[in-house]
mmCIF file of the N, C-alpha and C atoms, coordinates in Angstrom:
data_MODEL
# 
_entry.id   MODEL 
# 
loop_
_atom_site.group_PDB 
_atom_site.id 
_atom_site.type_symbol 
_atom_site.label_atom_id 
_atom_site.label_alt_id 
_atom_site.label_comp_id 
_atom_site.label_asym_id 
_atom_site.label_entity_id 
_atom_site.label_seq_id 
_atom_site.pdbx_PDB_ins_code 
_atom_site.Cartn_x 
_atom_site.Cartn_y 
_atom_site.Cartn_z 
_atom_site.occupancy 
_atom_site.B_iso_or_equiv 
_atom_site.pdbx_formal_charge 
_atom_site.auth_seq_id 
_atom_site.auth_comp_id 
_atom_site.auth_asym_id 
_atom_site.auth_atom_id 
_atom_site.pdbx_PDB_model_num 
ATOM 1   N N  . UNK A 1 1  ? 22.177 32.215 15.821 1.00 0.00 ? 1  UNK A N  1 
ATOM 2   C CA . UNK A 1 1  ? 21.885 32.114 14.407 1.00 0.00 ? 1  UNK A CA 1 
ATOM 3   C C  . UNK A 1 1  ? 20.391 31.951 14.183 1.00 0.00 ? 1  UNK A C  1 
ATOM 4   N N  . UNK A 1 2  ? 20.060 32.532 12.658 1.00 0.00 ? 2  UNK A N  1 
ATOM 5   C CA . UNK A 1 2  ? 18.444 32.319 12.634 1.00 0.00 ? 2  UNK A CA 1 
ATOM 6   C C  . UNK A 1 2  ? 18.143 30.859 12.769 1.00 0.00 ? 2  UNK A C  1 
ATOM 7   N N  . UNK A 1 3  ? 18.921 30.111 12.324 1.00 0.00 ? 3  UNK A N  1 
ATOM 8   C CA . UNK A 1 3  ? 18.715 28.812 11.568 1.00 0.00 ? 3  UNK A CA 1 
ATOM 9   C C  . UNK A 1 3  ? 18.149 27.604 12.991 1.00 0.00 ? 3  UNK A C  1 
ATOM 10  N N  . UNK A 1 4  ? 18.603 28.493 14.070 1.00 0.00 ? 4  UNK A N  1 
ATOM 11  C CA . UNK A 1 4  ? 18.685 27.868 15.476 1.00 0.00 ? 4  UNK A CA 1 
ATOM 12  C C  . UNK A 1 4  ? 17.273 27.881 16.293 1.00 0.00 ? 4  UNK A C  1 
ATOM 13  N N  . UNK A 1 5  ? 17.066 29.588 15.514 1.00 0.00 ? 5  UNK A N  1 
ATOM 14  C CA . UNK A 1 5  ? 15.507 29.586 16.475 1.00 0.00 ? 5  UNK A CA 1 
ATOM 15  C C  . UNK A 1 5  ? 14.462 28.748 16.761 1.00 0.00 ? 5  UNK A C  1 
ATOM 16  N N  . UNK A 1 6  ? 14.352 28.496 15.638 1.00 0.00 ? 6  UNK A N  1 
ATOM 17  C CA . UNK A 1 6  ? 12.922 27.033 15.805 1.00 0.00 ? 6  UNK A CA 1 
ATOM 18  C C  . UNK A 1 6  ? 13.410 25.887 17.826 1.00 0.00 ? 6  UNK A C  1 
ATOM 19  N N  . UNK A 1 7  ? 14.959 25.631 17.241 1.00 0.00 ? 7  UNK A N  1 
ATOM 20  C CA . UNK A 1 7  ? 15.486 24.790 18.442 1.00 0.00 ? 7  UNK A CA 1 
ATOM 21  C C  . UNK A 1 7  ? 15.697 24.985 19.344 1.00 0.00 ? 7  UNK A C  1 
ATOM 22  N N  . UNK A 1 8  ? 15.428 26.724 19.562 1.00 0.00 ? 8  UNK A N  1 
ATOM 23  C CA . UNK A 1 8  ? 15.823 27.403 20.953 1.00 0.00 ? 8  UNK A CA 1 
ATOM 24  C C  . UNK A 1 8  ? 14.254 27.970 21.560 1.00 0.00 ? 8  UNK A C  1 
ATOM 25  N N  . UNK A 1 9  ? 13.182 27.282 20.818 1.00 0.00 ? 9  UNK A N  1 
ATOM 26  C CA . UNK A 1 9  ? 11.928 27.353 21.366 1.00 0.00 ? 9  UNK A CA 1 
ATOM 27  C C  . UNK A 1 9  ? 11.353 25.603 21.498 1.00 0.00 ? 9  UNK A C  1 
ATOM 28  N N  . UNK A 1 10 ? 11.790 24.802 20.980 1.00 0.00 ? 10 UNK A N  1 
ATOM 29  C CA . UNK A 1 10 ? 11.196 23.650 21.151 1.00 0.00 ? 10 UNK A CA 1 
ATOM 30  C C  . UNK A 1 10 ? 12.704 22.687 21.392 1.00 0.00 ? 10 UNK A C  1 
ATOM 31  N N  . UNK A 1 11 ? 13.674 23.056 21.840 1.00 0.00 ? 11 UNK A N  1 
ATOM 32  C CA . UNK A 1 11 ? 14.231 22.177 21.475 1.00 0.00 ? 11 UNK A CA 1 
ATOM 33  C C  . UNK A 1 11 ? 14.400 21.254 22.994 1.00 0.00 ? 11 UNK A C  1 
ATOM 34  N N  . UNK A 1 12 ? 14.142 21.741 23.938 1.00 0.00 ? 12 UNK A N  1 
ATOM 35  C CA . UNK A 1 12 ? 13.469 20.713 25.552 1.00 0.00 ? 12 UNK A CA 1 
ATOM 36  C C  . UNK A 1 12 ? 12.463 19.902 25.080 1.00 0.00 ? 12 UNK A C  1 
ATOM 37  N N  . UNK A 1 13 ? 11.524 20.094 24.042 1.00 0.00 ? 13 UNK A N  1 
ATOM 38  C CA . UNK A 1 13 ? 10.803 18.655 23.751 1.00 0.00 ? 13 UNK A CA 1 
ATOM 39  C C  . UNK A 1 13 ? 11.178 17.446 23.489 1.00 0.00 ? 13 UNK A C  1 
ATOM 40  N N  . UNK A 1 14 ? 10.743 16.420 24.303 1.00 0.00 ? 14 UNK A N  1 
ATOM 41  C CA . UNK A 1 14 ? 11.198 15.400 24.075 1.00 0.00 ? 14 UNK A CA 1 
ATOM 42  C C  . UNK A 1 14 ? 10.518 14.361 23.301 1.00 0.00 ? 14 UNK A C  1 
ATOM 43  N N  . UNK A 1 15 ? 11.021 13.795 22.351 1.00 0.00 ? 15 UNK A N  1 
ATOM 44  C CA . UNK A 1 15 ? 10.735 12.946 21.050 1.00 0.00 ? 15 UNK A CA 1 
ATOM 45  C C  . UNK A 1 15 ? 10.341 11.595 21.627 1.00 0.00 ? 15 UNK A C  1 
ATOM 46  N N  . UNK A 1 16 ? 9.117  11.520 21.876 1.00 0.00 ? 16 UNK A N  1 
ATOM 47  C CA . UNK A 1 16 ? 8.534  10.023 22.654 1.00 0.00 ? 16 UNK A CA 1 
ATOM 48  C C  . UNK A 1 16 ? 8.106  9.318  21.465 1.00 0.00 ? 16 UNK A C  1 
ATOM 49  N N  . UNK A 1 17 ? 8.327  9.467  20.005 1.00 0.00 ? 17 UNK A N  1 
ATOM 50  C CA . UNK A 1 17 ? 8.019  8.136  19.151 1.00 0.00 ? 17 UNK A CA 1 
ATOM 51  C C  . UNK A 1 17 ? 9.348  7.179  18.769 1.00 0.00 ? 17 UNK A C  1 
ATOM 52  N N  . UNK A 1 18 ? 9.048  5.897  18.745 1.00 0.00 ? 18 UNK A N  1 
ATOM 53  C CA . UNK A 1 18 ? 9.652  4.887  18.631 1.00 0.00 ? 18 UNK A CA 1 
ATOM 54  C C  . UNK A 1 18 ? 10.932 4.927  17.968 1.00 0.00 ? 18 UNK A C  1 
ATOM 55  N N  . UNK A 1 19 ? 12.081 4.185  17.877 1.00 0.00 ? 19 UNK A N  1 
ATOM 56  C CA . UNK A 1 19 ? 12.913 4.715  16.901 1.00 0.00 ? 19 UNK A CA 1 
ATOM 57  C C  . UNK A 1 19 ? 12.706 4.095  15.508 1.00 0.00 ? 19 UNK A C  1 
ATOM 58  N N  . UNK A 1 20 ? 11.634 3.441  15.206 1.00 0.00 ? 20 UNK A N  1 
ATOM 59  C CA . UNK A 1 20 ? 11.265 2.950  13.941 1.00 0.00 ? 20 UNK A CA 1 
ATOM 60  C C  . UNK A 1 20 ? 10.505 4.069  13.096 1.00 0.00 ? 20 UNK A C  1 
ATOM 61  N N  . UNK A 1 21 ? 9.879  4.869  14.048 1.00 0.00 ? 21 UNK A N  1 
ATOM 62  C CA . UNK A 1 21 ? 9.184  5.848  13.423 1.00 0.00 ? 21 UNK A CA 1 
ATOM 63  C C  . UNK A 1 21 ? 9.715  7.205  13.201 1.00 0.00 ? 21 UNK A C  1 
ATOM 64  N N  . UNK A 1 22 ? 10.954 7.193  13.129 1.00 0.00 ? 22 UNK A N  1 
ATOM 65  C CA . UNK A 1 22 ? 11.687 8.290  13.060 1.00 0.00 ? 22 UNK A CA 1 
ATOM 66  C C  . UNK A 1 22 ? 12.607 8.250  12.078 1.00 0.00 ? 22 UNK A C  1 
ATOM 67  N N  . UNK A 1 23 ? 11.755 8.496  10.506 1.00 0.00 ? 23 UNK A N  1 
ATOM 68  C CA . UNK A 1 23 ? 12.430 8.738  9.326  1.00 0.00 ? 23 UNK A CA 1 
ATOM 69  C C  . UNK A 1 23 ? 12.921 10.475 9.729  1.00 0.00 ? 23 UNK A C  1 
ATOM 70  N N  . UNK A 1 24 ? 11.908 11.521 9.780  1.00 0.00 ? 24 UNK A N  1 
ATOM 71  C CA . UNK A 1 24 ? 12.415 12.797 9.514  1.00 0.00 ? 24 UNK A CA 1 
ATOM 72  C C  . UNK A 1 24 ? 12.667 13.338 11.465 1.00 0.00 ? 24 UNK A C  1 
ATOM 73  N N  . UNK A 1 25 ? 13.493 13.931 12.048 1.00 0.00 ? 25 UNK A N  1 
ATOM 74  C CA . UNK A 1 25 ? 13.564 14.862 12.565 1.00 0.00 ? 25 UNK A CA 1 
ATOM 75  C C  . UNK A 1 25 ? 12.667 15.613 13.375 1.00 0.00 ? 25 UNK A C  1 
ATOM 76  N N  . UNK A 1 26 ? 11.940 15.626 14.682 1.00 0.00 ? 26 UNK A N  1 
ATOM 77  C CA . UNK A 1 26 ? 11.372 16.603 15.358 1.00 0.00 ? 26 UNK A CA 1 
ATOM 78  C C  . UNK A 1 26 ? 11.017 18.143 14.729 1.00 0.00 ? 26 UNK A C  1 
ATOM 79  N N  . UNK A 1 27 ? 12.657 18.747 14.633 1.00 0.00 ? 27 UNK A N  1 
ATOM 80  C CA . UNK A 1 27 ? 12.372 19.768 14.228 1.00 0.00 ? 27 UNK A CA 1 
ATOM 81  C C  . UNK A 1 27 ? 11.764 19.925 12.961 1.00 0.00 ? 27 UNK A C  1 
ATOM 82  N N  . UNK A 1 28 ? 12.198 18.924 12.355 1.00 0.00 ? 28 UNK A N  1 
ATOM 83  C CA . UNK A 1 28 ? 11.529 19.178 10.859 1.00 0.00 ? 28 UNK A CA 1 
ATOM 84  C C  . UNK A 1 28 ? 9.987  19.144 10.625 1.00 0.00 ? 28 UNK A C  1 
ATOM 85  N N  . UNK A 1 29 ? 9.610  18.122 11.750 1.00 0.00 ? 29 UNK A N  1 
ATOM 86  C CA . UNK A 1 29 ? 8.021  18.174 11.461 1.00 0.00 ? 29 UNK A CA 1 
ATOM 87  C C  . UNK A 1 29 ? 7.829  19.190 12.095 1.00 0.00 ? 29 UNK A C  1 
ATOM 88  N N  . UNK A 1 30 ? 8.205  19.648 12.871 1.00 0.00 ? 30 UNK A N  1 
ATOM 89  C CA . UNK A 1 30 ? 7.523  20.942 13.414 1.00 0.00 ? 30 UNK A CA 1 
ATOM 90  C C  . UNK A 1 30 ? 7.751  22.191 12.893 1.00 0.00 ? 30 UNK A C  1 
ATOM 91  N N  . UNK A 1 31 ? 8.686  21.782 11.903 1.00 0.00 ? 31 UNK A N  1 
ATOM 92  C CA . UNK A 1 31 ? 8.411  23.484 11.205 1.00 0.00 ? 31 UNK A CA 1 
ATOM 93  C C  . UNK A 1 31 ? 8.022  23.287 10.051 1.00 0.00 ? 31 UNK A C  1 
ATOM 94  N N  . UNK A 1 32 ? 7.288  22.189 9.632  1.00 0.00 ? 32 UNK A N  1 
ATOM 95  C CA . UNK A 1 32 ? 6.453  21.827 8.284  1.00 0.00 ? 32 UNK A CA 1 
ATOM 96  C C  . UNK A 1 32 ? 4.694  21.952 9.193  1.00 0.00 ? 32 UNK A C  1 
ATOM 97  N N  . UNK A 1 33 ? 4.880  21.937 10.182 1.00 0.00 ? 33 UNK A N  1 
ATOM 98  C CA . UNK A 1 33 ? 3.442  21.801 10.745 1.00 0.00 ? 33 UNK A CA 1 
ATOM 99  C C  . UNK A 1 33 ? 2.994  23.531 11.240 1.00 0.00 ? 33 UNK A C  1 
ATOM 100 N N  . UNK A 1 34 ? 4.175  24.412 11.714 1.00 0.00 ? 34 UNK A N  1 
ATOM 101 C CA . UNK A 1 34 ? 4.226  25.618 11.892 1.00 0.00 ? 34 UNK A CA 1 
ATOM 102 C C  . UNK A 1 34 ? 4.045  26.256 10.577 1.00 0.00 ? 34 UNK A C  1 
ATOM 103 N N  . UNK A 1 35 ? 4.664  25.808 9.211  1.00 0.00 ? 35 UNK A N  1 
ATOM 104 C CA . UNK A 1 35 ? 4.866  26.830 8.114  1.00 0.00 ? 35 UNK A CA 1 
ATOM 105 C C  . UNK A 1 35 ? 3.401  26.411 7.317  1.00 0.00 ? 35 UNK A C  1 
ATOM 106 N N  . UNK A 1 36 ? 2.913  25.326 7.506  1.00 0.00 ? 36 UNK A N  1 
ATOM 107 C CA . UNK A 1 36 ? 1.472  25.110 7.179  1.00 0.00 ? 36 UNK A CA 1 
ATOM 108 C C  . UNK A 1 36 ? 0.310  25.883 7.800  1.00 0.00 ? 36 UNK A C  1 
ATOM 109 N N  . UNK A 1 37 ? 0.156  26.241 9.208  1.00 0.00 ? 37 UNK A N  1 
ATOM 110 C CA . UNK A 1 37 ? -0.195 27.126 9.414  1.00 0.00 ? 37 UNK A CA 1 
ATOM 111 C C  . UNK A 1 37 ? -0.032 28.175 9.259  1.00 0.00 ? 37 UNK A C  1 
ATOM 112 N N  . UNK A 1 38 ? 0.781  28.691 9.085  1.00 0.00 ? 38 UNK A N  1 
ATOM 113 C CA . UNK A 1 38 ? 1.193  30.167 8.373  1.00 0.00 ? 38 UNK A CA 1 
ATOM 114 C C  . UNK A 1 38 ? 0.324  30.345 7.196  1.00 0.00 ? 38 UNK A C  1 
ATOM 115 N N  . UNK A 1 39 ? 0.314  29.356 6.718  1.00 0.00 ? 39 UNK A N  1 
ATOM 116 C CA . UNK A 1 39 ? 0.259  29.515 4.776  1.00 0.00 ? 39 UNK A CA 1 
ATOM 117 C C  . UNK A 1 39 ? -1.264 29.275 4.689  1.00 0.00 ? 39 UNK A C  1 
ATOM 118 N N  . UNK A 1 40 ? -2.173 28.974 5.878  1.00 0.00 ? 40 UNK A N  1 
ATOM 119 C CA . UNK A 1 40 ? -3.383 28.801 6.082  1.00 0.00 ? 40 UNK A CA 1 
ATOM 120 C C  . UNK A 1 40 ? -4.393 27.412 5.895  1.00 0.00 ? 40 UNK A C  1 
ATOM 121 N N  . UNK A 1 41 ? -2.817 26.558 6.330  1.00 0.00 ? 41 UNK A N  1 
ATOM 122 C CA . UNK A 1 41 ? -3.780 25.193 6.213  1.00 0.00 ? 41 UNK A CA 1 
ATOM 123 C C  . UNK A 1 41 ? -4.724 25.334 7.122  1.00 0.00 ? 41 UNK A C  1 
ATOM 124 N N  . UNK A 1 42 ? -6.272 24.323 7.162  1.00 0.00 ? 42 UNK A N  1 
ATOM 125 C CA . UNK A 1 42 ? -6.853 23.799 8.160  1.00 0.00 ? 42 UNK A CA 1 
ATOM 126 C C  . UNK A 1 42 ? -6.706 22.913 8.573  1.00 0.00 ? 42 UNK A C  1 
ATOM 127 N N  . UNK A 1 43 ? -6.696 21.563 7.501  1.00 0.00 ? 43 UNK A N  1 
ATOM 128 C CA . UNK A 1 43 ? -7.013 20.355 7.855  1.00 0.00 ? 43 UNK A CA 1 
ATOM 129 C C  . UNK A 1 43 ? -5.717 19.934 7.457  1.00 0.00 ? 43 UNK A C  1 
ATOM 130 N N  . UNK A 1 44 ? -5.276 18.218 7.930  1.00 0.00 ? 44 UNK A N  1 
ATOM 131 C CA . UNK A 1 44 ? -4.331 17.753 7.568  1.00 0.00 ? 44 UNK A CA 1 
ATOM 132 C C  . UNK A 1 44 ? -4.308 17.498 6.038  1.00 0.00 ? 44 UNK A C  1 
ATOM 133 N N  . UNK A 1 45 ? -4.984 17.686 5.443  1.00 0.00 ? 45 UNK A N  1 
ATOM 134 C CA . UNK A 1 45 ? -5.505 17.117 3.818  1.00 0.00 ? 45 UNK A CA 1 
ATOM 135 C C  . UNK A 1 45 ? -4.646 18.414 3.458  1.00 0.00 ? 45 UNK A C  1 
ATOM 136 N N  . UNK A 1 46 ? -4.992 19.480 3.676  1.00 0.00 ? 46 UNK A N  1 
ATOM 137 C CA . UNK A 1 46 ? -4.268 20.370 2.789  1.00 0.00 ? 46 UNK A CA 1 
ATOM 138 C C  . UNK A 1 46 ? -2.717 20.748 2.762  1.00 0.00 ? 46 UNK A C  1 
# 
């Protein structure tokens, strides 16, 4: 499924932050940090 791809390229990463710090999801930050680059962020500000 499409919906899978993101997890079938990162999904052996392993999530080394705390479990306090884990409101959202691995995958989710990483495809908010992937689709920001796309869209031509630079900096974290934008």
């Amino acid at each position: 499924m499409k919906n899978n791809l993101l997890l079938s390229f990162f999904g052996d990463l392993e999530d080394k932050r705390s479990h306090i710090n884990k409101l959202h999801s691995l995958d989710s930050i990483l495809l908010i940090g992937i689709a920001s680059v796309v869209c031509g962020a630079q900096t974290w500000k934008q």
